[in-house]
N, C-alpha and C positions, 0 to 999 in steps of 0.2 A: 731683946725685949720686943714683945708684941704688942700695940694696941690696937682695939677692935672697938666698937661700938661707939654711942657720940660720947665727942668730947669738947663739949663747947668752947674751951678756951685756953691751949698753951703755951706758953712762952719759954720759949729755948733761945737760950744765948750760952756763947764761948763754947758752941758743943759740935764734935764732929759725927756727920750721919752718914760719913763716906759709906758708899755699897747699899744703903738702906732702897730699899723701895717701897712706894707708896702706891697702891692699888685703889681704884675707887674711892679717892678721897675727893673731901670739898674743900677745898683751900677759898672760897668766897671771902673778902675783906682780909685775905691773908696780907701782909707784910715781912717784907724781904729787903735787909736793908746790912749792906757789908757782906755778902753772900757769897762765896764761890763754888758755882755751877759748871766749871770746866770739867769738859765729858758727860753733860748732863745729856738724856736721851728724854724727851717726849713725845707720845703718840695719844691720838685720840684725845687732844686739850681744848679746854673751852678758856681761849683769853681774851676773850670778849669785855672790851672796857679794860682792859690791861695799859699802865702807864709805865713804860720805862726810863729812868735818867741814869744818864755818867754810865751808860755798862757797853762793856766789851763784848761784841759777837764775833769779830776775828776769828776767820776759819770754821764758822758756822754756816752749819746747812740745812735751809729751811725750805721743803716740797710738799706739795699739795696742802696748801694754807690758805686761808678766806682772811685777806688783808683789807677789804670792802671798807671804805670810810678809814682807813688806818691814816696818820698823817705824820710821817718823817719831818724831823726837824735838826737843824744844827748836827744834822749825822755824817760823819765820814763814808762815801760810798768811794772810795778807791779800789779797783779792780774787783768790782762788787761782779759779777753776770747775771743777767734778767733773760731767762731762756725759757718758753714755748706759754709764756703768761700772757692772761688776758688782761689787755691793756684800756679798753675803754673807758673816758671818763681820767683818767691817771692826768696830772700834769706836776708840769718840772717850773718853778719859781714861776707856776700863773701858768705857764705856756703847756696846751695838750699833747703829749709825747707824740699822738699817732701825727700831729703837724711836724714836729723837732723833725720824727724819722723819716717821712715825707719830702720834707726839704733837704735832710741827708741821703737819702735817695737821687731825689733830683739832681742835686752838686753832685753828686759819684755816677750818674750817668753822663751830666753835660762834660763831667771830666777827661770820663771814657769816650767821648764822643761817638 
């Protein structure tokens, strides 16, 4: 099945869209609720104002994204990696990362003496 042109308003429930893809669409005020997105691929997304609760990202991989003002909360980051990102401004419960890593610095050199 194809849809093309607008369509102000549909509602889908109990339906599987495994394989489908969606090109140029506006999901603006979209809701997503009970969804399963494992192996979803996105490129070129605008989720700007995007609210996520209770979901799994496990084994997701997300590069070259503008997380600017984004604010983690109550999230599992266990063996999360944070590699070649720009970190200014970032901080961890109040405290500015580039201080945390700083002072992990510092302890891993007085250690090495």
């Amino acid at each position: 099945m194809k849809l093309s042109g607008a369509i102000e308003k549909l509602d889908v429930e109990k339906s599987t869209l495994a394989g489908s893809s969606f090109v140029d669409v506006n999901f603006s005020g979209a809701r997503f609720d009970d969804v399963n997105m494992s192996g979803w691929t996105a490129t070129n997304v605008n989720l700007s104002g995007l609210s996520v609760e209770n979901a799994n990202l496990s084994g997701a991989r997300i590069t070259d994204v503008n997380l600017a003002g984004a604010r983690l909360s109550k999230a599992n980051l266990m063996g999360v990696s944070i590699e070649g990102c720009r970190i200014d401004g970032v901080t961890v419960d109040g405290v500015p990362i580039a201080d945390l890593l700083a002072a992990y610095k510092a302890a891993k050199e007085a250690a090495n003496g």
